[in-house]
C-alpha positions in Angstrom: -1.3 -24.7 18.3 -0.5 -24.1 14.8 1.5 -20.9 13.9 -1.3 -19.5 11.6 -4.0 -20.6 13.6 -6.3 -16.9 13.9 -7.1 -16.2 18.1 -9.5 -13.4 16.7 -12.9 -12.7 15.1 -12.6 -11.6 11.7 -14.0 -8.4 12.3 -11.8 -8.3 15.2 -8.3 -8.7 12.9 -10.7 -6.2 10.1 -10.7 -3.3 13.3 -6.5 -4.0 13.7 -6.1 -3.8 10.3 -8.0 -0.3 9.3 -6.1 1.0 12.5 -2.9 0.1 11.4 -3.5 1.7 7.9 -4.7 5.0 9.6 -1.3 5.4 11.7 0.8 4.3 9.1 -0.9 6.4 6.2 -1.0 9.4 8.7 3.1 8.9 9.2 3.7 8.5 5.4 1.5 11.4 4.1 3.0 14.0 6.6 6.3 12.9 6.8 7.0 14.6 3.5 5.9 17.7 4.4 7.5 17.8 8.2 11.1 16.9 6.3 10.2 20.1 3.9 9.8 22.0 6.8 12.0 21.0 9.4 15.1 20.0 6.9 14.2 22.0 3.8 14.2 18.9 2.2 14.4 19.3 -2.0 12.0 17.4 -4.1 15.4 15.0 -5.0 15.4 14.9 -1.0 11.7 13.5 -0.6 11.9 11.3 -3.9 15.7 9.8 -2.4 13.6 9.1 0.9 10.8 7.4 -0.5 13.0 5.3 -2.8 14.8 3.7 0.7 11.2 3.2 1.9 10.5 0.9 -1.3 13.6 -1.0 -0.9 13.4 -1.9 2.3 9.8 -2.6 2.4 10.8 -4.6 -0.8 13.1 -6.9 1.4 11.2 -6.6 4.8 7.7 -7.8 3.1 9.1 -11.1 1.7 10.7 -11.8 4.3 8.3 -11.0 6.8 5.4 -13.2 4.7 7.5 -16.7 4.8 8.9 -15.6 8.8 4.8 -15.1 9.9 3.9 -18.4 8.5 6.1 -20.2 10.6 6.2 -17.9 13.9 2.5 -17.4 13.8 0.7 -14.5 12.1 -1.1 -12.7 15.6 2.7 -13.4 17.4 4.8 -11.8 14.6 2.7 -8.7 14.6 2.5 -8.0 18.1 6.5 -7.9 18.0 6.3 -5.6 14.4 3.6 -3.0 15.9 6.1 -2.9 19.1 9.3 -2.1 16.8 7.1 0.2 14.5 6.1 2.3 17.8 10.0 2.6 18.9 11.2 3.6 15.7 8.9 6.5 15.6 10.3 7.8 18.8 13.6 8.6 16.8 11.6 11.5 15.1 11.9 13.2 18.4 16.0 13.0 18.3 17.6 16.3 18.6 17.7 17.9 14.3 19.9 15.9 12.3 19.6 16.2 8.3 20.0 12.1 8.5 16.5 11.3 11.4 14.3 10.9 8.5 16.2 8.2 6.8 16.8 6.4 10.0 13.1 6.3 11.0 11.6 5.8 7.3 14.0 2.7 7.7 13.3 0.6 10.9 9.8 1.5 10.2 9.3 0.1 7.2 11.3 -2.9 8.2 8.0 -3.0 10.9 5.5 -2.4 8.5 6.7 -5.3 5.9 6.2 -7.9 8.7 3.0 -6.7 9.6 0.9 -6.2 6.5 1.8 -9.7 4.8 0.6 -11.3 8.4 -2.7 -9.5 8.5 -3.6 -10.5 5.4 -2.9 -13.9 5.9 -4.7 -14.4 9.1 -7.8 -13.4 7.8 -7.7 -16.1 5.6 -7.1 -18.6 8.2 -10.5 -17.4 10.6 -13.1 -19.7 10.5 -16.1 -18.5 9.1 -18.0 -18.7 6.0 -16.2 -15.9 3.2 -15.0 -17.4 0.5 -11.2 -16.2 -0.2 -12.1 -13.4 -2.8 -15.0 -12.2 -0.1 -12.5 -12.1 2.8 -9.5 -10.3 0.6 -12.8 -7.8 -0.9 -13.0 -6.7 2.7 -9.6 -6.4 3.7 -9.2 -4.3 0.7 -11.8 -1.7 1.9 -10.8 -1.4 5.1 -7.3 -0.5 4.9 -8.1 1.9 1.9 -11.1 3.6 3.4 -9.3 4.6 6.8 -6.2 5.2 4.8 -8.2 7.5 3.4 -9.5 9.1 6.0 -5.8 9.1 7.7 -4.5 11.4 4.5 -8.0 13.6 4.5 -7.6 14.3 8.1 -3.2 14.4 8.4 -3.5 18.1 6.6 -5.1 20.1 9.4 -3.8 17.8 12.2 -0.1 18.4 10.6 -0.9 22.4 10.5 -2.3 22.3 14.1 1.1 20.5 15.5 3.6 18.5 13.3 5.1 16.6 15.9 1.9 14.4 15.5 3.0 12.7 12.5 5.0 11.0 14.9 3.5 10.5 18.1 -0.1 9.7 17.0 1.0 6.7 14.9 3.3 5.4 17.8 -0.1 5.3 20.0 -2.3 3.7 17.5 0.1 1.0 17.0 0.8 0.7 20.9 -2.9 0.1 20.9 -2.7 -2.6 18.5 -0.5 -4.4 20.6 -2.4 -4.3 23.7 -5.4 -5.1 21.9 -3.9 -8.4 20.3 -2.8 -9.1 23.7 -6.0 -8.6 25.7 -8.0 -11.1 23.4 -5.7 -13.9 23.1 -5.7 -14.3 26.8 -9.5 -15.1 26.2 -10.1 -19.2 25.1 -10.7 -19.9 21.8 -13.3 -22.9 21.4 -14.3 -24.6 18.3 -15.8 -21.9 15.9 -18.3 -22.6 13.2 -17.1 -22.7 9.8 -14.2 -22.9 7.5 -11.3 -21.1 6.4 -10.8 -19.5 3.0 -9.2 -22.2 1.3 -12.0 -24.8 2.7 -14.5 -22.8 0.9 -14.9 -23.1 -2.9 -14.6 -20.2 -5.4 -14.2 -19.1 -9.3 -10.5 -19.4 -9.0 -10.7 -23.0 -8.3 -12.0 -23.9 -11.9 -9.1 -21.9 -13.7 -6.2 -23.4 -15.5 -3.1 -22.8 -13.7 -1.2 -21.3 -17.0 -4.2 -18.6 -17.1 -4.3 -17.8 -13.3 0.0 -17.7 -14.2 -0.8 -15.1 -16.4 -3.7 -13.3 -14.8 -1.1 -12.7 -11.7 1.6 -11.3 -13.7 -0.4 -8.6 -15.4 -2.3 -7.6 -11.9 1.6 -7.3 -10.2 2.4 -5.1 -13.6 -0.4 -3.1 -13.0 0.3 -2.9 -9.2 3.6 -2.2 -9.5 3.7 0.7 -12.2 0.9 2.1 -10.0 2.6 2.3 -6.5 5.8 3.2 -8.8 3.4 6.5 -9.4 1.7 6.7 -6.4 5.2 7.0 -4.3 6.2 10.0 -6.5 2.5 11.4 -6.2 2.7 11.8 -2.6 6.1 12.5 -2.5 6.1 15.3 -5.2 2.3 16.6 -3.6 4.2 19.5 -1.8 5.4 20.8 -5.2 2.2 19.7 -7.3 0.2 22.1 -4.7 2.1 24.8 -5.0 1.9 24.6 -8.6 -1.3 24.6 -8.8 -1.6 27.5 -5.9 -3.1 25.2 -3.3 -1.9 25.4 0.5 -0.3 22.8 2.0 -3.5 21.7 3.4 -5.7 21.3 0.4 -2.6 20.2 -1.3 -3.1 16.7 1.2 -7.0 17.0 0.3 -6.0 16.6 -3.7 -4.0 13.9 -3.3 -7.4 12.0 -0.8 -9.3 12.6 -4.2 -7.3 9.2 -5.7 -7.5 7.6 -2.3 -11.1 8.1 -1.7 -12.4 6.8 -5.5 -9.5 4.1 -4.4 -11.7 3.3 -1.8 -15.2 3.4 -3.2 -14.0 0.9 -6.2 -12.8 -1.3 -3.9 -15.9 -1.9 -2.8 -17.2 -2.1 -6.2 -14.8 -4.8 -6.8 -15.1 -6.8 -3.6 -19.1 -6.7 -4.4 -18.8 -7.6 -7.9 -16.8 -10.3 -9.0 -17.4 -10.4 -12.9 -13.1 -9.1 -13.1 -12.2 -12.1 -11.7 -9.7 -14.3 -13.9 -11.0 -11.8 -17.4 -7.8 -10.1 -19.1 -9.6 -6.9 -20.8 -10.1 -5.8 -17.1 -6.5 -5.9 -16.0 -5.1 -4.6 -18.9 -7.3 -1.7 -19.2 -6.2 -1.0 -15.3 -2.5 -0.9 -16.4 -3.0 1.5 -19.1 -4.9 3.5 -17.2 -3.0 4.3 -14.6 0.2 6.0 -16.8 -2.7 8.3 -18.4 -4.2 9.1 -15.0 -0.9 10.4 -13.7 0.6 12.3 -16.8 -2.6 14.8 -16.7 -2.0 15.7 -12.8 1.9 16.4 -13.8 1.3 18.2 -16.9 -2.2 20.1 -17.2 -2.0 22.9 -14.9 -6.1 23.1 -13.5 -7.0 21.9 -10.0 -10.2 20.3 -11.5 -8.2 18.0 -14.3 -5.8 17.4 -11.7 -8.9 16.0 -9.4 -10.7 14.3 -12.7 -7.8 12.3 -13.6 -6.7 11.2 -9.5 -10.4 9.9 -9.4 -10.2 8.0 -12.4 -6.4 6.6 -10.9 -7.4 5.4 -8.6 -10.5 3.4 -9.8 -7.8 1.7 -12.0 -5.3 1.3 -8.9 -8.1 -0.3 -6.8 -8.5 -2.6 -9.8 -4.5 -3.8 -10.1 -4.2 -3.8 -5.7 -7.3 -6.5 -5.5 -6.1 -8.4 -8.6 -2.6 -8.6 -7.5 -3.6 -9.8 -3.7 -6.3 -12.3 -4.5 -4.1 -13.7 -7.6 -1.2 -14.2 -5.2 -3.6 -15.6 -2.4 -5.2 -18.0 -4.6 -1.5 -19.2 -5.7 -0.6 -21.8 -3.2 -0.9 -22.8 0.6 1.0 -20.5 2.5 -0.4 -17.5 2.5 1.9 -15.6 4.6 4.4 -16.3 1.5 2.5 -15.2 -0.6 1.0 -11.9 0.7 4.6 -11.0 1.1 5.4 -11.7 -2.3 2.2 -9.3 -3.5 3.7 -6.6 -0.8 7.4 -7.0 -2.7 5.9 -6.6 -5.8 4.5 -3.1 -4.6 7.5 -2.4 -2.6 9.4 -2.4 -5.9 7.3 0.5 -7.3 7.2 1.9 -4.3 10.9 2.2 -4.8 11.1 2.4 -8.8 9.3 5.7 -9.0 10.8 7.8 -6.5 14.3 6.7 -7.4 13.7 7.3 -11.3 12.1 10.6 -10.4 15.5 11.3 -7.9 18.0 10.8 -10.7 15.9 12.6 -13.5 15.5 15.5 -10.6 19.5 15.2 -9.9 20.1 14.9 -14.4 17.8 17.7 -15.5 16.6 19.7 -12.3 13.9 19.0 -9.9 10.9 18.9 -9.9 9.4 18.7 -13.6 12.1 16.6 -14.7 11.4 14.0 -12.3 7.7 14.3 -13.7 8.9 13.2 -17.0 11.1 10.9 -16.2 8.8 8.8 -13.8 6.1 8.9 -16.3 8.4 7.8 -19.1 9.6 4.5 -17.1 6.1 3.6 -16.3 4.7 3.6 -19.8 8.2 2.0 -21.1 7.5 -0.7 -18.7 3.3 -1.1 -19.1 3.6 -1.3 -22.4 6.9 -3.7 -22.5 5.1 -6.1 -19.6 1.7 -5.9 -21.6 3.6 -7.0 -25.3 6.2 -9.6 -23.4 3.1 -11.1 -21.5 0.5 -11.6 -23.9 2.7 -11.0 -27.4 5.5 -13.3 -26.7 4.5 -15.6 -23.9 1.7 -17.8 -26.4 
């Protein structure tokens, strides 16, 4: 049997895949608030902790991508969710300053050999999606019950904060079981072909435009996790700000992952953005524009205006940069890693930039500023190198 041969339905791997993103959005949305309280962790503190998470997942992701194409995608994330479930039992160590570090840690290095797996096994399910219908879906799954994992995390977190570790440990406990129940089943011939079988618009594009349609959708992706880290690890701060409890502080923040959400859906149903620049590049300058107004204009309904818009934009640069990398070569697991490192490096850009400004100039405004500098310096510097110098 070949390693990336699929065992499950699509819908099957689709079900896996949105429960993953609930457990693991749960963990990453609460966790900043459980440090605050149980640590009295600093803004510097959350944005330090968030940094580690991008440069591990940076490293973990493409590494996990080319180790799943040649284990086998369903095998390497059976032995990821199992890892992912142990290293939330750490959280439940007796209170050391250093738990959160430890567990944001070996859980990532789980989470970076999961996600680039999933995505390529979808591809590889017989069936009749073409590639850009089967990474539209994937899209909406994990965003829409990420969603509803962030919406939900604020009350659960207020009834009993120990869930931010316990429920996520279950959910991916279940995974495994799951995977494990229905590969015992046989798996005849199925009808239908897998993604690359199929034909699509990507496969009438020159290779030095789909070059440069990929670079600008990981720009875009990048500068928009870079922002997205330090929105959710800064929300504590942002809420109080703007005299929001802790609870609708968490509901703010769903506003960007909700529209997220919904314009993935518009994206996965409407393909007109595929392979056209003035759509990417309007995503990336977005984005920057988005995030400045949450920071710097003190009204709840501006602050809600501009995370809808963001993430609209964000959808935008996440379905560019995964179908552009999918559509980049033959294995997949390679490249879905590679898209996950791209984000990983925002992921770890943003909170780190905001750590230092916070740690220069005092936390947390400073660390606004100085995040929002980096990622206009570096939009507009990727936008001019890509399509001023590289003719």
């Amino acid at each position: 049997m070949k390693p990336g041969y699929a065992r499950l339905r699509l819908d099957e791997y689709c079900a896996i895949e949105g429960v993953n993103s609930f457990g693991c959005t749960l963990f990453l949305t609460c966790v900043m608030f459980w440090t605050q309280q149980r640590f009295g962790y600093s803004s510097a503190w959350n944005l330090w902790l968030n940094a580690l998470q991008g440069v591990t997942y940076i490293l973990a992701s493409r590494a996990g991508g080319i180790l799943a194409d040649r284990l086998g995608y369903d095998r390497q994330m059976q032995g990821a969710l199992v890892c992912a479930a142990l290293a939330l039992l750490l959280g439940w160590l007796p209170t050391w300053r250093g738990t959160p570090f430890v567990v944001m840690t070996l859980y990532t290095l789980a989470m970076g050999a999961t996600w680039p797996a999933l995505e390529a096994v979808i591809l590889h399910v017989p069936g009749t999606l073409t590639m850009p219908q089967r990474a539209g879906i994937y899209n909406v799954v994990w965003s829409v019950t990420g969603a509803l994992g962030v919406f939900i995390s604020g009350p659960l977190f207020a009834w009993r904060p120990s869930i931010v570790f316990w429920l996520p440990g279950l959910l991916h406990l279940g995974q495994v079981a799951y995977l494990r129940f229905t590969a015992r089943r046989k798996c005849g011939v199925r009808d239908g072909r897998t993604a690359m079988e199929l034909p699509h618009y990507g496969n009438h594009v020159a290779p030095a435009v789909k070059q440069q349609l990929r670079h600008t959708a990981w720009l875009a992706n990048a500068t928009g996790y870079l922002l997205c880290a330090v929105v959710f690890a800064l929300a504590p701060f942002v809420g109080a700000r703007l005299g929001l409890s802790v609870k609708n502080a968490i509901w703010l923040v769903s506003v960007y992952l909700i529209t997220r959400g919904l314009g993935f859906v518009l994206f996965w149903r409407w393909e007109g953005w595929h392979y056209h620049v003035g759509w990417n590049v309007a995503a990336a300058l977005l984005t920057p524009v988005c995030v400045a107004l949450v920071f710097l204009v003190p009204h709840v309904w501006v602050a809600a205006g501009a995370l809808a818009v963001y993430g609209l934009s964000h959808s935008l640069s996440y379905a560019g940069s995964l179908y552009y990398s999918v559509d980049s070569g033959e294995e997949k697991g390679a490249h879905s890693g590679l898209h996950e490192a791209i984000l990983g490096i925002g992921i770890c850009a943003g909170p780190l930039a905001g750590a230092a400004g916070a740690a220069v100039w005092g936390a947390p405004r400073a660390a606004e500023w100085t995040v929002l500098v980096l990622a206009a310096m570096v939009t507009l510097g990727g936008l001019a190198w890509l399509y001023g110098t590289k003719r």
